[in-house]
C-alpha positions in Angstrom: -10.3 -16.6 -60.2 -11.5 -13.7 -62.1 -14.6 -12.1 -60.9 -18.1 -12.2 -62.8 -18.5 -9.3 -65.5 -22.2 -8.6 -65.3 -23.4 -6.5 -68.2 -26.1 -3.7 -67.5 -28.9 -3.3 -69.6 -31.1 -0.5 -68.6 -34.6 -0.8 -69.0 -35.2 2.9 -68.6 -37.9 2.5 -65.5 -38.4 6.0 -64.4 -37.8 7.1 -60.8 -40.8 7.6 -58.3 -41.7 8.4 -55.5 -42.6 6.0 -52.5 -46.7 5.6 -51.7 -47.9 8.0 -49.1 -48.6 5.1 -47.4 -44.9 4.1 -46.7 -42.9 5.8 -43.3 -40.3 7.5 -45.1 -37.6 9.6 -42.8 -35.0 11.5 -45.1 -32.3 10.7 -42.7 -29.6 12.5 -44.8 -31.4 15.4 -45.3 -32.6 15.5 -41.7 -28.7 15.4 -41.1 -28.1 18.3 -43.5 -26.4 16.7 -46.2 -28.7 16.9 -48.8 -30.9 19.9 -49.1 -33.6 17.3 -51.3 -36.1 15.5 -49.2 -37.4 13.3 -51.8 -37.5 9.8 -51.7 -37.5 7.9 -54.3 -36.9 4.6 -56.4 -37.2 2.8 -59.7 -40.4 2.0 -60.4 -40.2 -1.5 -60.5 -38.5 -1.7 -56.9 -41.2 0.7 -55.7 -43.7 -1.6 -56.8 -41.9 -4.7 -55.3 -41.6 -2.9 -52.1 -45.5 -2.9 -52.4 -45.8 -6.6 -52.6 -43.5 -7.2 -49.8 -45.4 -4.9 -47.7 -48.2 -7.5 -47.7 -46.0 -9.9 -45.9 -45.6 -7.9 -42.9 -48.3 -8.9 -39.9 -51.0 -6.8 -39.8 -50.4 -3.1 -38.9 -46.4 -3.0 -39.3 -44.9 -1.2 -41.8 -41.2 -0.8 -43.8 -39.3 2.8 -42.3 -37.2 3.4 -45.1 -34.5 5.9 -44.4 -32.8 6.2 -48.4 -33.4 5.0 -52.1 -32.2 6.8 -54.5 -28.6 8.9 -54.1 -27.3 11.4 -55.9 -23.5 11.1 -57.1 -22.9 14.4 -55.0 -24.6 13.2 -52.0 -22.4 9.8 -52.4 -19.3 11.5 -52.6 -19.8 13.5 -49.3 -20.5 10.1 -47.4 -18.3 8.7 -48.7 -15.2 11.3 -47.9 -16.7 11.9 -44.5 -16.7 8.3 -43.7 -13.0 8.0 -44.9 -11.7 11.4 -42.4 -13.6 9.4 -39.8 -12.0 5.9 -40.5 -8.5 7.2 -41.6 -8.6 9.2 -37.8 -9.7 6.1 -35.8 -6.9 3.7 -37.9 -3.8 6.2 -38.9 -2.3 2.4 -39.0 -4.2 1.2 -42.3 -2.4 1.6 -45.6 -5.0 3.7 -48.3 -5.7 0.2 -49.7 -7.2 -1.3 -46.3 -8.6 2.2 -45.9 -10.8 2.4 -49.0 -11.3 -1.2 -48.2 -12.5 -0.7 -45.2 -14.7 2.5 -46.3 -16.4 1.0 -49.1 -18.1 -1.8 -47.1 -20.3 1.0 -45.7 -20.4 3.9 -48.3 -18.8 2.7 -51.8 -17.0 5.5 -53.8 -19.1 7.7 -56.0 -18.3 5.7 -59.1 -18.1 7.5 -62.5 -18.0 4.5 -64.7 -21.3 3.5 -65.9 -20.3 -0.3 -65.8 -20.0 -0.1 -61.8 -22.7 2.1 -60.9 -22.7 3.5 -57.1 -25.4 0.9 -55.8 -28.2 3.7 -54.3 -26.9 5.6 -58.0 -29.0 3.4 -60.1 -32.2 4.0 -57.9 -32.3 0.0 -57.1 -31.1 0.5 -53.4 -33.2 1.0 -50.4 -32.1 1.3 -46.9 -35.0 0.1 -44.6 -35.7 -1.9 -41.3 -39.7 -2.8 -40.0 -41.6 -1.4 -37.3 -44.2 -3.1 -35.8 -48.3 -2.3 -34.7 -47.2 0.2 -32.0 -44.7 2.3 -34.3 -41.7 0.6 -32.9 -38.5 -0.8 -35.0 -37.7 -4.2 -34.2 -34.7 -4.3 -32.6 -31.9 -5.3 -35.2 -29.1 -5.1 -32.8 -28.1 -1.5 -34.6 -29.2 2.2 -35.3 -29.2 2.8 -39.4 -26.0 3.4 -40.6 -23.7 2.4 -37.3 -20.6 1.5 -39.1 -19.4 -1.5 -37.3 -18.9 -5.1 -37.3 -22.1 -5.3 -35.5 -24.0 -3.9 -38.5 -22.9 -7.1 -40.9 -26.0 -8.8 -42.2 -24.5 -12.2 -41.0 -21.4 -13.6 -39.8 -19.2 -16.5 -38.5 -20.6 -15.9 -34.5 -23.3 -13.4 -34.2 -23.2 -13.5 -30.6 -19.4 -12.5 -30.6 -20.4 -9.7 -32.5 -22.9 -8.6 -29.8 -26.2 -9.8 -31.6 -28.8 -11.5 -29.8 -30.7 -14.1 -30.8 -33.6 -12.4 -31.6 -32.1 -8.9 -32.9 -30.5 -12.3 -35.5 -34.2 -13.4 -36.2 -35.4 -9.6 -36.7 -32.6 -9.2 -39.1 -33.9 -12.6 -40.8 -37.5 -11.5 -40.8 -36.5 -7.9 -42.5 -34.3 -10.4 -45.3 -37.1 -13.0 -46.1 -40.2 -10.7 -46.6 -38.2 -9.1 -49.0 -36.5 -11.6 -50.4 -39.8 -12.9 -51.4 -40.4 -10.5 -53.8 -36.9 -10.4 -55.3 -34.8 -7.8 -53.1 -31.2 -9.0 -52.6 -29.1 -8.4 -48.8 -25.9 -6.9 -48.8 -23.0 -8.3 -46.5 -22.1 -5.4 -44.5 -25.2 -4.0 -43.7 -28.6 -5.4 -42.8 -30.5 -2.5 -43.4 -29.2 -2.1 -47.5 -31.0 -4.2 -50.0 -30.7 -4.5 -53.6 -33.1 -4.8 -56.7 -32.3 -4.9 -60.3 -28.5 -3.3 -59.9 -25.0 -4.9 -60.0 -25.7 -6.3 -56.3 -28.8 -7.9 -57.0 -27.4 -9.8 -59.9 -24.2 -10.5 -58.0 -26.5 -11.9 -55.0 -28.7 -14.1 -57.3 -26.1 -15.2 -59.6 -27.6 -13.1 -62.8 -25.5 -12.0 -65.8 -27.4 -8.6 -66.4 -28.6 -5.8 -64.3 -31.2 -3.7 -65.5 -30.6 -0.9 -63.4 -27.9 1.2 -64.1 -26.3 5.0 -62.7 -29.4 7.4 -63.6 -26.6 9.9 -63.8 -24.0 8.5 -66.2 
C-alpha cells in the first residue's frame, strides 16, 4: 500500500516568539550548537500552546526545550546522531542506519514537500512541571535516544517505564491533544501542529505549515 501524499498549503502565519510567561530552556544552544537563543513558533501553535496551558492544574507550567529549527541546526543533529549510532552498531547497513537515526532527528530535508518537522515552525519539544518547579517524571531526560523514550509501545514496563512515568506521559499527550497538538511515535516529548505529522496523526489531507526556509 502506497503511503498518503498530503499536500501543504502554507498559510503564511509568521513565527513568534513564546509568552514570557512560558519556561523556555534553549537546550541546544545551552549545548553550543546553535549560537541563537530564541524560541520560537508559528503563531497559531503559539497560541494553541496558550489554550493548552489552561488545562494544566493550577501552578504547573509547559518547559519547552525547542520549536522552531533551523535547516543548519537540523543537519548538525542529525550527522552527530548518525557518528554516534553508526559507532554503537558498525553492524547496521546505511539503510537500517538512517532508519534508525531518523526516528530521533530526521534528515535536514531540502524538499519543500517533506519539510524537516521543527523546519516548518509547527514542532515543539516540551514536558510539564508541576507547582514546586519539578518535571513529572516521564521515565526519560529530553532527547535520551532510546527505546525508552517511545511515546507508547507493545510493553511499557519491558521498556523500563513505570506505571505512572506511562500516565505522566498520557497527561503531557491529552492536554495537548485537546487543543489540536499531535504525538509523535518515537519520542514523547515531540509534538506536532499544523505540519506533515500533524496531518499524518489526524488523518488530514493538507498541512498548512510548511519549511520556513524552502
Amino acid at each position: 500500500m502506497s503511503q498518503k501524499v498530503i499536500q501543504i498549503i502554507d498559510n503564511g502565519e509568521p513565527l513568534i516568539n513564546f509568552p514570557k510567561d512560558f519556561l523556555c530552556v534553549p537546550m541546544y544552544f545551552q549545548q553550543k550548537l546553535t549560537s541563537d537563543n530564541s524560541m520560537q513558533l508559528r503563531e497559531g501553535a503559539v497560541e494553541a500552546l496558550i489554550k493548552a496551558k489552561r488545562h494544566l492544574p493550577n501552578g504547573w507550567d509547559f518547559l519547552i526545550w525547542d520549536g522552531y529549527r533551523p535547516l543548519n541546526l537540523q543537519q548538525k543533529l542529525y550527522d552527530d546522531l548518525t557518528v554516534l549510532r553508526r559507532n554503537e552498531h558498525p553492524e547496521w547497513d546505511s539503510s537500517k542506519l538512517a532508519e534508525e537515526v531518523e526516528k530521533f532527528v530526521k534528515y535536514a530535508s531540502h524538499d519543500p514537500s517533506h519539510p524537516s518537522p521543527h523546519n516548518t515552525g509547527g514542532a515543539v519539544d516540551l514536558t510539564i512541571i508541576n507547582s514546586e518547579g519539578k518535571e513529572l517524571d516521564m521515565g526519560t531526560s529530553f532527547d535520551e535516544f532510546t527505546e525508552k523514550s517511545y511515546t507508547w509501545g507493545e510493553d511499557d514496563e519491558a521498556r523500563g517505564i513505570t506505571p505512572s512515568q506511562s500516565e505522566n506521559r498520557k497527561i503531557l499527550r491529552e492536554i495537548l491533544a485537546t487543543e489540536g497538538f499531535g504525538p509523535y511515535q518515537w519520542e514523547w516529548w515531540h509534538f506536532n501542529f499544523g505540519n506533515i505529522g500533524w496531518a499524518e496523526h489526524y488523518d488530514k489531507d493538507v498541512a498548512f505549515y510548511g519549511s520556513l526556509e524552502l
